[in-house]
N, C-alpha and C positions, 0 to 999 in steps of 0.2 A: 133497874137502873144500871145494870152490870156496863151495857153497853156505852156509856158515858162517862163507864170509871176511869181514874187516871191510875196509869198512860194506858194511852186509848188500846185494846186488842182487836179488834171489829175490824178485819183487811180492808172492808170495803172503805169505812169511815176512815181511815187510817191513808189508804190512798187520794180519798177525796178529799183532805187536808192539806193535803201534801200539794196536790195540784190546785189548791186554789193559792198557796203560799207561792207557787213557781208563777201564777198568775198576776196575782196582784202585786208580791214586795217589789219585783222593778218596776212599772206601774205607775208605784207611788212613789219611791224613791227618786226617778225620773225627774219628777217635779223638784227634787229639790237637788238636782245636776250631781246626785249620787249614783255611781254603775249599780247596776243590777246585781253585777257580782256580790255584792257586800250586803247586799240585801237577804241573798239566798242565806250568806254565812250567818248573819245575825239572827234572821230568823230558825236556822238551827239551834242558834244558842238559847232562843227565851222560850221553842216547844220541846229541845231537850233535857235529857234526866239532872243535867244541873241548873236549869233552867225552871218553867212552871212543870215540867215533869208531863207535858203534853203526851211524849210521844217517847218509848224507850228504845234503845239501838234494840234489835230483834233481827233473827235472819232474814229478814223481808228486807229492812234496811239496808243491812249488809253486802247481800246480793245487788241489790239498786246501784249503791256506794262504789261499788269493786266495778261492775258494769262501765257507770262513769266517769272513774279514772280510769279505765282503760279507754275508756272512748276519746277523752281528751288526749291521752299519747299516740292511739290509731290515727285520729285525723290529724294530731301536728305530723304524723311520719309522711300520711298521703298527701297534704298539703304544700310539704315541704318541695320547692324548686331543684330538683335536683341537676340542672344545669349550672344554679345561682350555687350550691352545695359545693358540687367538683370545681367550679371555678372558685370557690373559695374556700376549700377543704382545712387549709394550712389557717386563714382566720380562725374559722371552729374551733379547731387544734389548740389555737393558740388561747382564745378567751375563752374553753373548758380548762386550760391550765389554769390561766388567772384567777378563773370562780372557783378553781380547787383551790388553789394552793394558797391564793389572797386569805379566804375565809379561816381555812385552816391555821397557817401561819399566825393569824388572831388570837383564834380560838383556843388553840391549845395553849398559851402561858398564860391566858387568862383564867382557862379552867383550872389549869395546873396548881402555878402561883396565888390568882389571887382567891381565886375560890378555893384553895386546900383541895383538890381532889386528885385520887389516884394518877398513874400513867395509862391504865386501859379506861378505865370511867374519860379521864380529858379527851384524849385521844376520838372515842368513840363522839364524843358530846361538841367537839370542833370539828368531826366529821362529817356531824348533821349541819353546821354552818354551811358546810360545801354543796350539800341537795338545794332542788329546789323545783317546785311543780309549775307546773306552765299555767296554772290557774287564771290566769288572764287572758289565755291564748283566744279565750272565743272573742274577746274585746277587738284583738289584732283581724280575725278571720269577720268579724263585723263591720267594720273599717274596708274590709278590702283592700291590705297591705301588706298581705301573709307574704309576698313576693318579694318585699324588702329584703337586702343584701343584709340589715339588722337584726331581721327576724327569721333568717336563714341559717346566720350565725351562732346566733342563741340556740335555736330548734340544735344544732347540729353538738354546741356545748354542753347543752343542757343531760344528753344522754352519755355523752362521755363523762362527765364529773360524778351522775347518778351512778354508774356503771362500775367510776371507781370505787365510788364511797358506800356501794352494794359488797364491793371486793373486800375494801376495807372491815365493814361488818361481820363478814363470813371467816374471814384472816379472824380477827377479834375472837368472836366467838369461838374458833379453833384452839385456837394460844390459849384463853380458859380454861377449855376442855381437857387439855394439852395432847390437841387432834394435830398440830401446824407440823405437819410429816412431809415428806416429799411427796407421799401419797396421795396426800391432800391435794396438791399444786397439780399433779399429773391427772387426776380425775377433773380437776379443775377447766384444764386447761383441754381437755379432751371433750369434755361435754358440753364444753362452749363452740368448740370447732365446728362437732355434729351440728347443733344447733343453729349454725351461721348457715353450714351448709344445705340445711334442709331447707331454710327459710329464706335463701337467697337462689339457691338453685333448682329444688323440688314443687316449691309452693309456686311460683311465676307460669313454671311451665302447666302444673296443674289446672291454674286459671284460665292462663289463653285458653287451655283446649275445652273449659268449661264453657267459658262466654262464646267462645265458635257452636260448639255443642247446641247450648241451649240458651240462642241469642235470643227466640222468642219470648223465653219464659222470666220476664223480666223482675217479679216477686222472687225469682229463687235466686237469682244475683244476689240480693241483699241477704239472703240467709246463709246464702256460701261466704260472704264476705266478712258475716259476721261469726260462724263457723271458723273462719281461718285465723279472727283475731283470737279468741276464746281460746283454741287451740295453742298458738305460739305464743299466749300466755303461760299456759298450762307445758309446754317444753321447755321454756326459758327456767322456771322454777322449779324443775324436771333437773335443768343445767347449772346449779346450784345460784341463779340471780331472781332478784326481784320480779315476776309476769309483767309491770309496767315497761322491762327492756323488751317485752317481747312482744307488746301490744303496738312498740313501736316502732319496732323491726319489722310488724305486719306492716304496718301501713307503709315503710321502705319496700317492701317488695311487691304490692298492691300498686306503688305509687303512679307503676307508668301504663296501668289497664285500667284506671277508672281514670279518664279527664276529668278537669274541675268543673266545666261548662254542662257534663252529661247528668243524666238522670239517674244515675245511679249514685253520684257526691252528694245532688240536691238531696237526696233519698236521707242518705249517711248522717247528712249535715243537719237534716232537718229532727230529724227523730232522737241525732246525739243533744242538738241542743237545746230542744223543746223540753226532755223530759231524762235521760240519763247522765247528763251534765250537772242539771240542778238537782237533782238525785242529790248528786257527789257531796256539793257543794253544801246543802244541808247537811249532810252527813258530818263535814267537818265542822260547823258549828256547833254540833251536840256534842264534838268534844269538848267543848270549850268549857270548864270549869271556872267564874270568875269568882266566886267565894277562895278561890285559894288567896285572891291578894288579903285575906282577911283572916291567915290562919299562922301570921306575924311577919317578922321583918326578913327573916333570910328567904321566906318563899316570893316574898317582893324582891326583893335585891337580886335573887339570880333569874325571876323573871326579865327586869330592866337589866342587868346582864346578858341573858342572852339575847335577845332582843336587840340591844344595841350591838352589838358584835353580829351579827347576823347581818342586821341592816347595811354597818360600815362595809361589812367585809364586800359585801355584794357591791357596794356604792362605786367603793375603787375599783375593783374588777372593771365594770361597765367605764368608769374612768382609764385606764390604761386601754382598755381595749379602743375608744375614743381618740384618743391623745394617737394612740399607733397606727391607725388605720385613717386616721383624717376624716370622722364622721362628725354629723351636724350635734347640736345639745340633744335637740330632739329624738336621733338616732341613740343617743349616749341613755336619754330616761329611758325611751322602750326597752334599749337590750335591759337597765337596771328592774323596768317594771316585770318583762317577764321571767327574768331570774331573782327576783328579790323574794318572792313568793316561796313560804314552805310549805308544804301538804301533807304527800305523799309519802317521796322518797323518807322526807324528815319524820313521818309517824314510824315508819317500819324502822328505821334505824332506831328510835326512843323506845317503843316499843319491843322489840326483842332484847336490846340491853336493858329494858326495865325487869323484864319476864326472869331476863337470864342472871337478875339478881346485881349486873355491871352497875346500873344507873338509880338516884333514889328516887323517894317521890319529889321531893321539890324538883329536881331536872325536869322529873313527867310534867307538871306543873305548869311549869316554866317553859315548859316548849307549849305547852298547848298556848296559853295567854301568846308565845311569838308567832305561833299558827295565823292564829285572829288578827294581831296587829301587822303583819308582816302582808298578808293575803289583802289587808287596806288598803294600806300605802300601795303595793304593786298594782292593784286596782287602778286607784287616782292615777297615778303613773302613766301606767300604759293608756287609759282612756287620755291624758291628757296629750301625750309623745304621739299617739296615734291622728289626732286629730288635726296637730302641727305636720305633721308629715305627709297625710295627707291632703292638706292645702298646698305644700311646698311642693309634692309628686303632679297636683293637679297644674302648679305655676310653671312647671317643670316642660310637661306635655303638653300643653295648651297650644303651643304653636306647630305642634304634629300633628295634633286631633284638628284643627283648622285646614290645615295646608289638604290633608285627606279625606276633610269632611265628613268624620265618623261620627262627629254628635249628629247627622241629621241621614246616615248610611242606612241606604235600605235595600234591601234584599229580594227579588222576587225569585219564587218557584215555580213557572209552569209544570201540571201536570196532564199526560194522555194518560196513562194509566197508574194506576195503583199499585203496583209491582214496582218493588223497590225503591217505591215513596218513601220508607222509615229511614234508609240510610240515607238520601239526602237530606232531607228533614235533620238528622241528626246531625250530617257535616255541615248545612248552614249553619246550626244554633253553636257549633262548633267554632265557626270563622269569624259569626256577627261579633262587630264592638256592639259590649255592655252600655255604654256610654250611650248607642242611639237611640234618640224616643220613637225610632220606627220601628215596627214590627218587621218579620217576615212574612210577605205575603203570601199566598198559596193560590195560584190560579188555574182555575180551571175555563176552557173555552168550548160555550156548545156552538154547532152549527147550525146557522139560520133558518132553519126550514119549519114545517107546520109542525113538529114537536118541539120545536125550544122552549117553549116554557114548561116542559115536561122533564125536559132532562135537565135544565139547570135547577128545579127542587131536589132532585137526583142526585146530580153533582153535586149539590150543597150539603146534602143528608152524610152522601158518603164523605167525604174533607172533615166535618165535624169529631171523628173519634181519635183525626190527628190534632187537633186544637188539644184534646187531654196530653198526647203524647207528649207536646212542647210545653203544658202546662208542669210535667214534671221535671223539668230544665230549669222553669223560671224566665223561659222566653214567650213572651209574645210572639202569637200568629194571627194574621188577619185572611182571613177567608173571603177571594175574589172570585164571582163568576163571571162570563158573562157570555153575551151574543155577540160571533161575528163570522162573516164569509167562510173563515178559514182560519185555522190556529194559529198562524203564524201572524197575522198580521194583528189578531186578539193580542198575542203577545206584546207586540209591536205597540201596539197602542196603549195597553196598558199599561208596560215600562213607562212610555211616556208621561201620563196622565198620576201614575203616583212617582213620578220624577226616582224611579229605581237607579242605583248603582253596579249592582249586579244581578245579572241573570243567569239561573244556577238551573242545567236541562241535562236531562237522562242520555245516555250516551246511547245511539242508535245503533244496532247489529247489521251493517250492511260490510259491502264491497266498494273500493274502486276510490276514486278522489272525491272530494270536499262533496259537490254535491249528491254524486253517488252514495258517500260513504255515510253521509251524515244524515244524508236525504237534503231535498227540495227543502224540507221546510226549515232547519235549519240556517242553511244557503241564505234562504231569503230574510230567516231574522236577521244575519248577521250584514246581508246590506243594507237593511232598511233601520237598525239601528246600530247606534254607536257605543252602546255600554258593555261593561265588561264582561263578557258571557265563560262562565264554568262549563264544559261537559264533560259532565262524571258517568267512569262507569264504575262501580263502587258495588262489589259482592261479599267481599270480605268484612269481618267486623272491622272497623279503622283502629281499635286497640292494637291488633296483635302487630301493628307497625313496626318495624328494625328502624327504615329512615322514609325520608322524604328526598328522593333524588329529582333534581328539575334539569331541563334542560330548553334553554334561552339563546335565542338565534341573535345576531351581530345585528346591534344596535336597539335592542331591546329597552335599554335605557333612556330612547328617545322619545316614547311613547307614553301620552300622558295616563294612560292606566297602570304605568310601571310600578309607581310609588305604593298603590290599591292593590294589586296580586303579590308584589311582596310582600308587603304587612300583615294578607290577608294566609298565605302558604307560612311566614313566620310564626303567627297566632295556633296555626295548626298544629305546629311542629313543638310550639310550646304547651298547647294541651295535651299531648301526645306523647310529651316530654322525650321527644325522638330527636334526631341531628338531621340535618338539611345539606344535602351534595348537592353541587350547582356544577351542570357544563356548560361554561360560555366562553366568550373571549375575553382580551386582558382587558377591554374599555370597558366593560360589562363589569367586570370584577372589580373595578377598582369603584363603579360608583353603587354596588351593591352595600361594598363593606363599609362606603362611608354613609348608605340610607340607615345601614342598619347599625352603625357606631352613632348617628343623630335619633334613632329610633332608643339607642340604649338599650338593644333587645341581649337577652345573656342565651341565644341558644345557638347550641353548639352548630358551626356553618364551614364546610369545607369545598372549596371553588378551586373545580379542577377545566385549567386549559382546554376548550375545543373547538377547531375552527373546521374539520373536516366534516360536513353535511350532507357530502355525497356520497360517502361512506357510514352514516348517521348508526346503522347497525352493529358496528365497533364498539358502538356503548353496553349494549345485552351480556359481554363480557361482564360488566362491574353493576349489574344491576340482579336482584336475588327475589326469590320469590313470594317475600315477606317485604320488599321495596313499594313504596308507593310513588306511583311513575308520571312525572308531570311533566310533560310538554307546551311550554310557550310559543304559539303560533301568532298567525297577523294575518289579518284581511288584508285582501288586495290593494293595492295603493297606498297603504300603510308604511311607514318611514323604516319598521326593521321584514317588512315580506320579501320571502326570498321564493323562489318557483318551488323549491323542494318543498316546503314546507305545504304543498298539496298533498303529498304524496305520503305523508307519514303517518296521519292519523290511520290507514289502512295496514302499514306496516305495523307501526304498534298494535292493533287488535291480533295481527296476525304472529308476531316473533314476542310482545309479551303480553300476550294472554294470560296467564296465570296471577298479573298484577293487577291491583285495582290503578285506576290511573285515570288522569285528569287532562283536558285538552283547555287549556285558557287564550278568550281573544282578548286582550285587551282593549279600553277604551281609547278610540285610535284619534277623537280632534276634540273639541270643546265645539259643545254650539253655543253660538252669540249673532247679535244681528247681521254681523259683515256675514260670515257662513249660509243664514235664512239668504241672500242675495244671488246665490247662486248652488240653490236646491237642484235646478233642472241640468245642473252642466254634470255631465258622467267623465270618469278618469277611467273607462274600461279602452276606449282606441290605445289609450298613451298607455294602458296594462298589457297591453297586447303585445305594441311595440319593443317594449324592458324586455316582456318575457324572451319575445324574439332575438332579440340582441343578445340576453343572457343563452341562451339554446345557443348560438352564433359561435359566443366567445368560449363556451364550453365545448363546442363540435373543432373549430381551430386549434383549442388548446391540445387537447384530446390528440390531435393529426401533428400537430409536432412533439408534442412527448414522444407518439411513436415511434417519428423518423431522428429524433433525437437519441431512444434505444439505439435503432439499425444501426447507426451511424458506431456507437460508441462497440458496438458487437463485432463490426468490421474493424473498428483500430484494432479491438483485443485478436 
């Protein structure tokens, strides 16, 4: 019967415990509109050693524990917007003061005065007021609101106030020692330096050159990734602070090589929160001792002491930071829900002043029961704030997602070959809105003849091992074949028939203009349909991106696929979490910045003046070999085509080769019945005629510039 003694030692039994508890407590709790979170925590407390004595902490535990608080600080670091961040660095600033010094300010006359306790015991014990763990944070990244300017804030306070109150700790414990030497301060400050520096300048570029390296080997991303968190745990603690600062430094500097959309977050996401998240969260219920409120009145009284001082402190905080910044109630509970939350930070601060003989046992006590209570309330909170915000965010865009038609945006891919299918594949699932219940499709087109239904089982077999690839995204793909004369017009039809919004095609290696350069077959998709066609030629992995430089020919804005290529090139830029250069003109510029001030997009966008197109190569100057290079073209008869714009998709293969780069037509009219009425009438004479006139007024212009020189050569 050993193996059924309590607490249980059998690893096997012992993990299959564990995971049926991460299975069923949200589950059930579900039912009765309790988060899951509070489920994991309880349920630590009644199979841990103060509990029914289920299960005892053990290294096995430990290890789990430590895993999933780090995990929870990697993914808020990678999560975090770091456009929403730099645009609001100075908020962070400002409400990591508030949750310091609000809590603080509290705590310490309370510990002091009314609870009788020393000047380092208080000090240390209104310290831990000031921590606080993001324990709630998967509620916000379940929501789908991790993006919020709210939860941008917090993420960014949350690590400066630990940071300080880490400092505070190590100060503390020094002045006991009576280590608080100059020496102290200069090692201090020296092996935090290293530390930023290795982790901000060292680790990034390691990565790029890993993920170029070994782009195929897609299982050893995630074990690099997790190597690097592990790591800048084990430096940061190296650099006299808590690992939790460095689990989430990792995921700052990871932030802008794993997109949120790729299969490598899903990966991240899926595995922290299925099973080393809830790890954690058990863990901290086992510390939960609730016999202590039972071992008399002062171990209750400085429990509801600290507790309430904790609660309040955090409460104002998130109020001032409200009141100041003009945020909703809702905005005001989240920031309170994920900073109200102790875990972490607050065990290690109690815990080494308890070791170190600073703190007694009622403190230890007393924080665990605010552990429990505190990690509740932040729960409800944040589930409740999240869900209000998200209604408001959805009432917010509702009339952008209409206008663009993203709840019903669908994507298609033709392919000819397999070569270099993964990368577009990945830059669709990159640009699709979430929001559409359309897949991407994938089509493949056989040709008519006595083997077509030979190769379309062919065709079918092979497209199927990319159905997994998008399956690890969390994108739907819908796999089309079919039979027709010729590929182009397969395309053509089948755009039609699944009413596609864009068509996203492999960038052909030729010579010469549009039809040359692109080939026949493209030529002829783009006059026989009118949807927004992509061609990408995309060799690079799209992480190792610097920016996204576009370049938009006069009058671009006229065009009703305008509003769909930018939204769709901003989405990118924001997964990529890279900046957007735009060359266009001033009429261009002015209605870009106001799509994308009604879009409410926060990524960084810099529009630079360009009106010279016959000079278009002047650009290759300000464009770098790490740019990803998009040019905005238009089909003939199009409201912004200009003749050059023939001419360039050949220049670009040829002067910037080295970039991956994008050629987009936009969607250039609306079909409606009046348009069906006159299919058969062609606009190629009246193309003919522009162009000639334009060749005309440029050959004239051209012959007086000249004699305009001579002229001025002879006055001198």
């Amino acid at each position: 019967m050993t193996e059924t003694e309590l607490p249980l030692k059998n690893p096997v039994l012992v993990f299959s415990l564990i995971l049926f508890i991460i299975l069923l407590s949200p589950i059930l709790l579900k039912r009765l509109n309790i988060p899951g979170i509070i489920g994991l925590i309880i349920a630590g407390v009644v199979i841990g050693p103060h509990g029914f004595n289920i299960l005892a902490k053990n290294s096995a535990v430990d290890l789990f524990s430590t895993i999933g608080l780090l995990y929870i600080m990697f993914i808020a670091g990678l999560e975090l917007d770091l456009n929403e961040f730099k645009a609001n660095r100075n908020k962070s600033l400002l409400f990591g003061l508030f949750t310091f010094v609000i809590p603080l300010g509290i705590g310490f006359p309370v510990c002091h005065y009314l609870l009788e306790y020393n000047f380092n015991t208080s000090l240390l014990t209104a310290s831990m007021f000031a921590t606080h763990t993001l324990v709630a944070y998967p509620i916000v990244s379940k929501f789908g609101i991790s993006k919020n300017q709210a939860v941008a804030i917090t993420v960014g306070g949350t690590i400066l106030t630990d940071t300080a109150v880490l400092i505070i700790l190590a100060v503390i414990i020094g002045n006991k020692d009576g280590n608080l030497t100059q020496e102290f301060w200069i090692k201090l400050g020296v092996s935090l330096a290293i530390f930023s520096a290795i982790m901000f300048l060292v680790i990034p570029r390691i990565a790029q050159w890993f993920f170029r390296k070994l782009e195929s080997e897609k299982h050893s991303h995630y074990i690099f990734v997790l190597s690097v968190v592990f790591f800048a745990a084990f430096l940061a603690e190296v650099a006299g602070v808590e690992p939790i600062i460095g689990a989430f430094v990792a995921g700052l500097a990871l932030n802008k090589l794993i997109p949120h959309s790729s299969a490598l977050m899903n990966r991240i996401e899926f595995i922290g929160n299925s099973l080393f998240i809830p790890f954690f969260l058990i863990s901290v219920g086992m510390l939960v001792d609730v016999s202590v409120i039972l071992k008399g009145p002062m171990a209750l009284i400085i429990a509801g002491t600290l507790t309430v001082v904790a609660v309040l402190g955090k409460w104002i905080a998130a109020l001032f930071t409200q009141l100041i910044f003009k945020y909703s109630k809702a905005q005001r509970q989240l920031i309170f829900g994920l900073s109200g939350a102790h875990a972490a930070a607050t065990l290690a601060v109690i815990l080494v002043g308890y070791n170190a003989g600073i703190l007694d046992e009622n403190i230890l006590n007393g924080t665990i029961i605010l552990i429990l209570i505190t990690c509740i309330i932040a729960s409800f909170a944040t589930e409740k704030a999240a869900k209000q915000i998200l209604i408001e965010t959805e009432n917010e865009t509702d009339s952008i997602i209409k206008s663009n038609g993203t709840t019903t945006e669908h994507i298609l891919l033709p392919i000819s070959t397999l070569a270099k299918f993964e990368k577009l594949l990945e830059f669709s699932s990159l640009i699709k809105d979430k929001k559409s219940v359309n897949p991407i499709s994938v089509l493949s087109v056989v040709s008519n003849d006595d083997e077509a239904e030979v190769n379309l089982v062919k065709a079918r077999n092979k497209l199927e091992e990319y159905v997994k690839q998008a399956s690890a995204t969390d994108t739907k793909v819908n796999i089309i074949t079919t039979i027709d004369h010729n590929t182009e017009s397969g395309i053509t039809r089948v755009s039609r028939e699944i009413m596609a919004d864009i068509i996203i095609i492999k960038w052909s290696q030729r010579t010469g203009f549009i039809d040359k350069f692109f080939g026949d077959k493209i030529e002829n998709i783009l006059n026989n349909t009118n949807k927004t066609i992509f061609i990408c030629h995309i060799e690079k992995p799209l992480v190792i991106h610097k920016r996204i430089v576009i370049v938009a020919p006069p009058l671009a804005e006229f065009e009703n696929g305008f509003s769909l290529w930018l939204s769709k090139v901003e989405k990118l830029a924001h997964e990529l979490s890279i900046p957007i250069v735009l060359h266009c003109n001033i009429s261009t510029k002015k209605t870009v910045e106001k799509f994308l001030k009604k879009l409410k997009s926060n990524a960084s966008v810099t529009i630079n003046l360009f009106n010279d197109w016959d000079d278009f190569l002047v650009l290759s100057r300000d464009i770098n070999d790490d740019d990803l290079f998009v040019l905005v073209s238009a089909r003939k008869g199009a409201t912004s085509y200009i003749a050059t714009l023939d001419s360039l998709p050949s220049k670009i293969d040829k002067y910037f080769n080295n970039n991956n780069r994008i050629v987009i037509f936009p969607h250039q009219f609306v079909e409606d019945a009046f348009n069906d009425q006159f299919n058969d009438f062609s606009s190629e004479p009246l193309n003919i005629g522009i162009e000639a006139v334009q060749k005309l007024g440029k050959g004239i212009g051209s012959i007086l510039k000249r004699k305009d020189n001579e002229n001025k050569k002879k006055e001198e």
